[in-house]
DRENPA-3360 file (N, C-alpha, C; in nm, 2 decimals, always signed):
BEGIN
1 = XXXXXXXX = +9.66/+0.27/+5.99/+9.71/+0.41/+6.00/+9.58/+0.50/+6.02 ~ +9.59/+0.58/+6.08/+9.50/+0.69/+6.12/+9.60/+0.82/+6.21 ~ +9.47/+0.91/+6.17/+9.49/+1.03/+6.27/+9.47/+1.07/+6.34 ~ +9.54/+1.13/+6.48/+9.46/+1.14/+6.60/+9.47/+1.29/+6.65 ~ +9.38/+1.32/+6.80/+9.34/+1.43/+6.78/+9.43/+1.42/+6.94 ~ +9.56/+1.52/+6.98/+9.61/+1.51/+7.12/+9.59/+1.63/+7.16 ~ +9.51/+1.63/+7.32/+9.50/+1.75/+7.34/+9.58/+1.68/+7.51 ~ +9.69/+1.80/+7.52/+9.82/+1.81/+7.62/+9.77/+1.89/+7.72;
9 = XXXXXXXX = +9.80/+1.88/+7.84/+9.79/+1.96/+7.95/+9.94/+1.98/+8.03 ~ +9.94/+2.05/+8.07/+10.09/+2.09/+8.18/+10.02/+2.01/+8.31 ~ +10.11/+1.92/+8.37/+10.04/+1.86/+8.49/+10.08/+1.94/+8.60 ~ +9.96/+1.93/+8.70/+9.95/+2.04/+8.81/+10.06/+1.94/+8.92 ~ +10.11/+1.82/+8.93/+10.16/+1.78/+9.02/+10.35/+1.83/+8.96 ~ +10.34/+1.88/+8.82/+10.51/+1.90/+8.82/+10.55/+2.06/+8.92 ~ +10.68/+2.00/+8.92/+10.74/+2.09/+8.97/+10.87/+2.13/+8.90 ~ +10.85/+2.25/+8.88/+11.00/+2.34/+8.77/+11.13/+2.33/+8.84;
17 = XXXXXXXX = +11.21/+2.32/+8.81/+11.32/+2.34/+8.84/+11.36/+2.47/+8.91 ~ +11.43/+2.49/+8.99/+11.51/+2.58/+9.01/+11.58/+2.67/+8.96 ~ +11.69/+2.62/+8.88/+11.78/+2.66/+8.84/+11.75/+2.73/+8.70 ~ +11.76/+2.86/+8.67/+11.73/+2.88/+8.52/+11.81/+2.79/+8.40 ~ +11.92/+2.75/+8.44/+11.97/+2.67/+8.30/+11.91/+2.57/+8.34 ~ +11.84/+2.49/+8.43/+11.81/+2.35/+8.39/+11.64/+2.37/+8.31 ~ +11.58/+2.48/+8.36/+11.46/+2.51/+8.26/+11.50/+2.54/+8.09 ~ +11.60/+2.61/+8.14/+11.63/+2.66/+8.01/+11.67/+2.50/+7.91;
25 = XXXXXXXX = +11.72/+2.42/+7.98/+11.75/+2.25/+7.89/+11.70/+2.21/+7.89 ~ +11.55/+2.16/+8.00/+11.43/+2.12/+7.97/+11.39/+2.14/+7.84 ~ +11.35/+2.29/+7.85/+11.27/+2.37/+7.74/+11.33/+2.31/+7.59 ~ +11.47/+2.32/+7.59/+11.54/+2.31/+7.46/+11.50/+2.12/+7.46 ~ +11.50/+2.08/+7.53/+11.48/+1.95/+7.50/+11.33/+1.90/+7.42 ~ +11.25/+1.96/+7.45/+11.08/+1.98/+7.45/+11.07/+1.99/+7.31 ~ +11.14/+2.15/+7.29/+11.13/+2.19/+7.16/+11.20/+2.13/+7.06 ~ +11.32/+2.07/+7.09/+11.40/+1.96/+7.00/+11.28/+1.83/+6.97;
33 = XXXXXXXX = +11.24/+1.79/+7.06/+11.16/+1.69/+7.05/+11.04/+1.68/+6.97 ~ +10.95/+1.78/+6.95/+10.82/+1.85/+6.89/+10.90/+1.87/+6.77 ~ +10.99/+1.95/+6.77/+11.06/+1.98/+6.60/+11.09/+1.84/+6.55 ~ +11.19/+1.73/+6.59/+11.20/+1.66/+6.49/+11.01/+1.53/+6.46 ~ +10.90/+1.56/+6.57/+10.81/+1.48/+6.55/+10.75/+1.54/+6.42 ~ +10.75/+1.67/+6.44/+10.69/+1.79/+6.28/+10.80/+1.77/+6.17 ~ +10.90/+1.75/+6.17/+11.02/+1.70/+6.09/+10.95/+1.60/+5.99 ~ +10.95/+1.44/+6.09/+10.91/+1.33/+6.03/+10.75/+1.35/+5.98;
41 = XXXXXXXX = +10.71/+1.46/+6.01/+10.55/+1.42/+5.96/+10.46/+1.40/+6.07 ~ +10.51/+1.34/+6.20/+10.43/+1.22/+6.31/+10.27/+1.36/+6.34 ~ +10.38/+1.47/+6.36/+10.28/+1.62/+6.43/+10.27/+1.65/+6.30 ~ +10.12/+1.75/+6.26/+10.14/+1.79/+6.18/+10.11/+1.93/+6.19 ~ +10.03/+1.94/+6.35/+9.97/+2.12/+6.39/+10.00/+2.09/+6.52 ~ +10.07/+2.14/+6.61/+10.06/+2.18/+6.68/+10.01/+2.34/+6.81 ~ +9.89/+2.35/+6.89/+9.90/+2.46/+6.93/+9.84/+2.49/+7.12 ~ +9.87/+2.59/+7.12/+9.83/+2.63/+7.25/+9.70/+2.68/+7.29;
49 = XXXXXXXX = +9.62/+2.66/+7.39/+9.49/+2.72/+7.41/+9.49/+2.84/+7.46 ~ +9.45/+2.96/+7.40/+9.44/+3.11/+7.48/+9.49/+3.11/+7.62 ~ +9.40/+3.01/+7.70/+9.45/+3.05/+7.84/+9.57/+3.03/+7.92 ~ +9.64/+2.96/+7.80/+9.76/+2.87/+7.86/+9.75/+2.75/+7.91 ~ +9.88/+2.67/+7.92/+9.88/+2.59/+8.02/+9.82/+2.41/+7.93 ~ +9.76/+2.44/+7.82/+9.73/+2.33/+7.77/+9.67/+2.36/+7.59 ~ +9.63/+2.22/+7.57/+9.65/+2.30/+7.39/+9.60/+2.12/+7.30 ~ +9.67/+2.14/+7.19/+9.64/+2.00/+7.06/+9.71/+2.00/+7.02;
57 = XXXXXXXX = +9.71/+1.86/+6.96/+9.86/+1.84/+6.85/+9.78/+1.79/+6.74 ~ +9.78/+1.77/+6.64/+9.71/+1.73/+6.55/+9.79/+1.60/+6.43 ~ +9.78/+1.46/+6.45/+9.91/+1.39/+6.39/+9.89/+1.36/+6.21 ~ +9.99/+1.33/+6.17/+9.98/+1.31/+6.01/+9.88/+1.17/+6.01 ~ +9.93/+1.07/+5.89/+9.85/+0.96/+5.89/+9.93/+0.82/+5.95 ~ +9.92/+0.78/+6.12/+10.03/+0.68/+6.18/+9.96/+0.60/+6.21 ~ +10.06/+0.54/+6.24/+10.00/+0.38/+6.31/+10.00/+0.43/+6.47 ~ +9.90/+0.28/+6.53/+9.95/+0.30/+6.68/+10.07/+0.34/+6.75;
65 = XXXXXXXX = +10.12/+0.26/+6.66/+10.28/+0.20/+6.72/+10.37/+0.31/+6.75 ~ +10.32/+0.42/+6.64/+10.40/+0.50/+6.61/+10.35/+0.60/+6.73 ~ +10.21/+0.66/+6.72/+10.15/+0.72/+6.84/+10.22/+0.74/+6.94 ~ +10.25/+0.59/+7.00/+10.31/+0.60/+7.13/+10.46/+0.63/+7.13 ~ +10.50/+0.62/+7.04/+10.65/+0.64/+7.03/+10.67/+0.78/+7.02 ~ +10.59/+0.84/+6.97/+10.56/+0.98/+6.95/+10.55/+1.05/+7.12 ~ +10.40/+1.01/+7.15/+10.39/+1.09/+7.29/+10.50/+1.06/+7.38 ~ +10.55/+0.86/+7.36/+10.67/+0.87/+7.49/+10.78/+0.96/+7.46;
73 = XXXXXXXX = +10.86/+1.01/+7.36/+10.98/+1.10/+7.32/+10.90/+1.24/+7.36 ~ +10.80/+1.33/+7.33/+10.81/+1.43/+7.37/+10.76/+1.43/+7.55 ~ +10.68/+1.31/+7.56/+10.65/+1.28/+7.74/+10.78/+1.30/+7.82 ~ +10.87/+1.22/+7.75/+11.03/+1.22/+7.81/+11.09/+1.30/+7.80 ~ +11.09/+1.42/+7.71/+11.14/+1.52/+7.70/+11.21/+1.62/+7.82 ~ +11.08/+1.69/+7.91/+11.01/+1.69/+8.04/+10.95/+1.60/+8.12 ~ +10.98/+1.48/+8.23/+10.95/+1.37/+8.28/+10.83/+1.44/+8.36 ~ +10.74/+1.40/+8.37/+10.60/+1.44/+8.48/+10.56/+1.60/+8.39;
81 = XXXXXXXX = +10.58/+1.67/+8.30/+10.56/+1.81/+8.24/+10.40/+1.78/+8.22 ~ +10.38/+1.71/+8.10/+10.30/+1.70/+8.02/+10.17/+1.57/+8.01 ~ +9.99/+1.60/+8.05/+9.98/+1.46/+8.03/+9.86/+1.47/+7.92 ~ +9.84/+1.35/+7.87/+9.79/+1.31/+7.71/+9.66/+1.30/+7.71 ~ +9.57/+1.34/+7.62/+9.42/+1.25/+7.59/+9.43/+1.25/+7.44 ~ +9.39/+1.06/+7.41/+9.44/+1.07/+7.28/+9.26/+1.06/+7.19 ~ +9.24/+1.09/+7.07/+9.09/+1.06/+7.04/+9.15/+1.04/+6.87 ~ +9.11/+0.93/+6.82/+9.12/+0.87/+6.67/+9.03/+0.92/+6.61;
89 = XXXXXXXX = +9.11/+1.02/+6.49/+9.02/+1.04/+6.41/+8.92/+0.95/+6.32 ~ +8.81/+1.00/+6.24/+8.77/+0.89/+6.13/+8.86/+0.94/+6.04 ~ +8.84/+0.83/+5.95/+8.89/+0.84/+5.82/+8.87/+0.88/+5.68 ~ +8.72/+0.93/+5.70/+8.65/+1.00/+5.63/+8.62/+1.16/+5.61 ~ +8.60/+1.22/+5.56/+8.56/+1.38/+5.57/+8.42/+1.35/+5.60 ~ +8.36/+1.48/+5.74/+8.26/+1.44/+5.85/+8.21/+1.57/+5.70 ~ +8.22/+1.67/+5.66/+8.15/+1.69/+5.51/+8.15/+1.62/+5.43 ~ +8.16/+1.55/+5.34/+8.17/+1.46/+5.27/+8.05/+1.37/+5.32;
97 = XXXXXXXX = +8.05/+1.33/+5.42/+7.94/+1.20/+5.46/+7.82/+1.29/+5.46 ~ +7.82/+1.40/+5.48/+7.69/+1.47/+5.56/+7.64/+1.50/+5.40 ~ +7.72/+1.58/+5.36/+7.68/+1.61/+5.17/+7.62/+1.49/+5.10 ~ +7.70/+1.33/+5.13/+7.62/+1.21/+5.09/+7.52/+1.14/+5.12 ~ +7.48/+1.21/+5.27/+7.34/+1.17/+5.34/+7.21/+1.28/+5.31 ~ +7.27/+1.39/+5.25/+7.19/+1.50/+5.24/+7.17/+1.47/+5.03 ~ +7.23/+1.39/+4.98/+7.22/+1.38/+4.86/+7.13/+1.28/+4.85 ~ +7.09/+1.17/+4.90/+7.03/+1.06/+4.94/+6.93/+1.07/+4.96;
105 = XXXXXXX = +6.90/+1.15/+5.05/+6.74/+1.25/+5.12/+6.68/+1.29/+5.02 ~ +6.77/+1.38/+4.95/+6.70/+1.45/+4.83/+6.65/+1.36/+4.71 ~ +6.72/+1.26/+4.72/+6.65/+1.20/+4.63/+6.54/+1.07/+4.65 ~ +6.55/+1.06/+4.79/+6.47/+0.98/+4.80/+6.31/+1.09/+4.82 ~ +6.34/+1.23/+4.84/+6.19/+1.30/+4.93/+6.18/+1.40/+4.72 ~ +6.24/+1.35/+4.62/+6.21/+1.42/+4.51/+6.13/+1.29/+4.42 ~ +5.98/+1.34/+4.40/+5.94/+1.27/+4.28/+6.01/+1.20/+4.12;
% end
């Protein structure tokens, strides 16, 4: 189990729909999809970047397995919409280690 760090982009080769109601079911589908991943836990932050157009998701504590089950349901949400980079978090607090390496120093550079 671990946490991962997903930062999403809008792909520049999709193309919208035409029709306002078929955006408008897209959209509802997107959002349906994102709600029940924050539902179960899988998301736990999701957000947008100032400039638009792309953003993070931040996940609870999953397995791989689950990852992918995750990105393919909201990927399929919007087919070609959205594409992935995924980066595993550690499992540690990156304070925590630094506070323990800095505790160590001190006592090894204190008489």
């Amino acid at each position: 189990m671990s946490n991962y760090l997903v930062l999403w982009k809008e792909s520049p080769s999709y193309v919208e729909p035409e029709s306002p109601v078929e955006q408008y079911k897209q959209l509802e589908r997107l959002v349906t999809a994102l709600q029940i991943q924050v539902k179960e836990g899988h998301i736990k932050e999701i957000r947008e970047f100032v400039q638009g157009g792309s953003g993070y998701a931040l996940t609870g504590d999953i397995s791989g397995d689950q990852l992918h089950m995750v990105l393919e349901r909201v990927g399929n949400a919007i087919p070609s919409y959205l594409t992935f980079e995924v980066y595993q978090a550690t499992t540690g607090s990156v304070l925590t280690d630094l506070e323990e390496t800095l505790e160590k120093a001190r006592k090894s550079t204190t008489p």
